[in-house]
C-alpha positions in Angstrom: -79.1 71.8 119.2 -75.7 70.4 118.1 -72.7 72.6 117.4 -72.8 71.3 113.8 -76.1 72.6 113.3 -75.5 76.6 114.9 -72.5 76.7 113.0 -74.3 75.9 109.8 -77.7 78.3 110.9 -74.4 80.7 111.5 -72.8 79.7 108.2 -76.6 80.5 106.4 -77.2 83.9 107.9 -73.6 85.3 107.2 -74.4 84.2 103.4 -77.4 85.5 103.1 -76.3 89.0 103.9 -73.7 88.7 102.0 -76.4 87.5 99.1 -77.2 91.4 98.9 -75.5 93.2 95.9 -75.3 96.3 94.6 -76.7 95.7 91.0 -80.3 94.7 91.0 -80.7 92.0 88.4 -77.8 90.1 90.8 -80.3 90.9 94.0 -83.1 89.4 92.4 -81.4 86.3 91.4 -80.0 86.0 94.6 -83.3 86.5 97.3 -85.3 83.8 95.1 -82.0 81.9 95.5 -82.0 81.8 99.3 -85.7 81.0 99.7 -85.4 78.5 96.9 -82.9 76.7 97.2 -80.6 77.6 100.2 -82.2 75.2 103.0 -80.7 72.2 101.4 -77.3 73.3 100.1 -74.2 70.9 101.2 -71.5 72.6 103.3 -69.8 71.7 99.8 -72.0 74.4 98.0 -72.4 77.0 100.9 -68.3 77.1 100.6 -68.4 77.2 96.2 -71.7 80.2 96.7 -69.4 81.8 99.5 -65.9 81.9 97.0 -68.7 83.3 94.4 -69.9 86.2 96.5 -66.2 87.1 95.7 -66.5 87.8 92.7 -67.7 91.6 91.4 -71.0 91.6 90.6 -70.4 92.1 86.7 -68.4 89.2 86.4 -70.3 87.0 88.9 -73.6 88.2 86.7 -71.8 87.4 84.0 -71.3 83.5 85.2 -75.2 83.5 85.7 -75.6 84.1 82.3 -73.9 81.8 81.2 -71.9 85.0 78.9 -68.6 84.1 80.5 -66.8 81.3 81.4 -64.3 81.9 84.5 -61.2 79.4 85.0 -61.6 77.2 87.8 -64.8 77.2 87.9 -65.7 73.2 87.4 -66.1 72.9 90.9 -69.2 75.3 91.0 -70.9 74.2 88.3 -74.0 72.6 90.5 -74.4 76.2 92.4 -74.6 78.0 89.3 -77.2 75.9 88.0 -79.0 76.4 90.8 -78.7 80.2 90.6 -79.5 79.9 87.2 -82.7 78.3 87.5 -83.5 80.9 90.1 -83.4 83.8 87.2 -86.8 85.3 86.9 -88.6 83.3 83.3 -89.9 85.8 80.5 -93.2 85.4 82.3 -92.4 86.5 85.8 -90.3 89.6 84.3 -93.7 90.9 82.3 -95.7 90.1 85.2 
């Protein structure tokens, strides 16, 4: 295995621990997130979802929704369509 790839296997597991909130709604998001989606993201996009996981969970909920807009944020547009499309549908939350 090349260095480039452990330190990106590395890179994965420290963000998906750090994928685990305290507020539930954000937990749910996040788990269908990481077995969606997470296998392909760019170093580009691990870094933006990394400077994300920053952020308290209201206001980073609050960026999933779409409710607030943060400044500076441009540059993480792609990952929070991707976390968006990872919300649970209407369906899935009846279900």
């Amino acid at each position: 295995m090349l260095n480039a790839e452990i330190l990106r296997e590395a890179e994965q597991r420290r963000l998906t621990w750090r994928c685990r909130r305290g507020m539930l709604e954000l937990d749910i998001v996040l788990q269908r997130f990481v077995s969606e989606h997470f296998s392909g993201l760019t170093l580009a996009e691990m870094e933006q979802l990394d400077a994300l996981l920053e952020l308290p969970d209201n206001m980073f909920w609050d960026l999933i929704q779409g409710v607030n807009s943060q400044p500076g944020m441009a540059e993480s547009a792609a990952i929070l369509e991707k976390l968006r499309a990872s919300r649970p549908t209407a369906e899935q939350e009846t279900a």
